[in-house]
N, C-alpha and C positions, 0 to 999 in steps of 0.2 A: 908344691901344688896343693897341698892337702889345708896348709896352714891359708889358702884364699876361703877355705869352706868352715873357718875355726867361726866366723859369726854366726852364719847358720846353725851350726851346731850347738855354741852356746845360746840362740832362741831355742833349740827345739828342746836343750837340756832344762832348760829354767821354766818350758810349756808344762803346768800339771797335768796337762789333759792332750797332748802329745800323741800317747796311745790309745786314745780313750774312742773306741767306734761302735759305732751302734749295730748292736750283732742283728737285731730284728731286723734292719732294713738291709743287713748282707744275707741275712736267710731268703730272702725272697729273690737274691738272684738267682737264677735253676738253671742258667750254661754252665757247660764245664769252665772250669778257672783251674789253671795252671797257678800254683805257688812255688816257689824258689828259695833257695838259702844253701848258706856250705856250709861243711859241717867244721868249720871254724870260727863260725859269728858266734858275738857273744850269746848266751843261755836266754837272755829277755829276748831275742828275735824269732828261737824258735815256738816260744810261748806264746808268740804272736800269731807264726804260722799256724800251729795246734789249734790253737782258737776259730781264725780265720777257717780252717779244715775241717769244723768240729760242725761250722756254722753253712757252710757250703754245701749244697746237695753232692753235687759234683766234681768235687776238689780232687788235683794229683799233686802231689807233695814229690818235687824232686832237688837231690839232697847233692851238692856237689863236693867232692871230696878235695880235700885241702883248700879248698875257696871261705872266705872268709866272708861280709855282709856282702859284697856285691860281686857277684860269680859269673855275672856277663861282664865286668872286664877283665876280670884276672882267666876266666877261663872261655871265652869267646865263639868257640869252634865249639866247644862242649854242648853250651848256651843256646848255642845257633841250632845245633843239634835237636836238644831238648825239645826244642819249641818248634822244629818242621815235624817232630814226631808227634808232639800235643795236635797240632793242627790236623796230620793227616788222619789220627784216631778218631776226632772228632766234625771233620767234615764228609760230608754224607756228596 
């Protein structure tokens, strides 16, 4: 399964500018923004979240344990969790 996603992956490895976002116009979103990642992804992901979090009025960084880049499918129920919790904190 993985090896169907090997093209995509080599466009986005061979993209210079891949991760490249324009933090001024993420400053100016002011909802809270849920950010995600396990604490198994590689080091450049969380770099990204830092930044993304740095740049966010209202950012919640949650960190799933033993989940690697993508932590809604390896950890699902957790995932699901997370995010009925972001929602209720933050709707009024």
């Amino acid at each position: 399964m993985i090896i169907n996603h090997a093209p995509t992956y080599l466009d986005e490895a061979n993209d210079r500018d891949v991760l490249a976002f324009d933090l001024d116009w993420i400053r100016g979103f002011s909802r809270p923004a849920l950010l995600t990642q396990g604490d198994q992804s590689p080091p450049l992901f969380t770099s990204v979240i830092n930044k993304l979090a740095e740049a966010l009025p209202s950012a919640d960084i949650n960190t799933f344990k033993g989940a690697g880049h993508a932590p809604h499918l390896t950890h699902p129920e957790a995932y699901t969790e997370s995010i009925t919790a972001f929602v209720r904190r933050h709707t009024t």
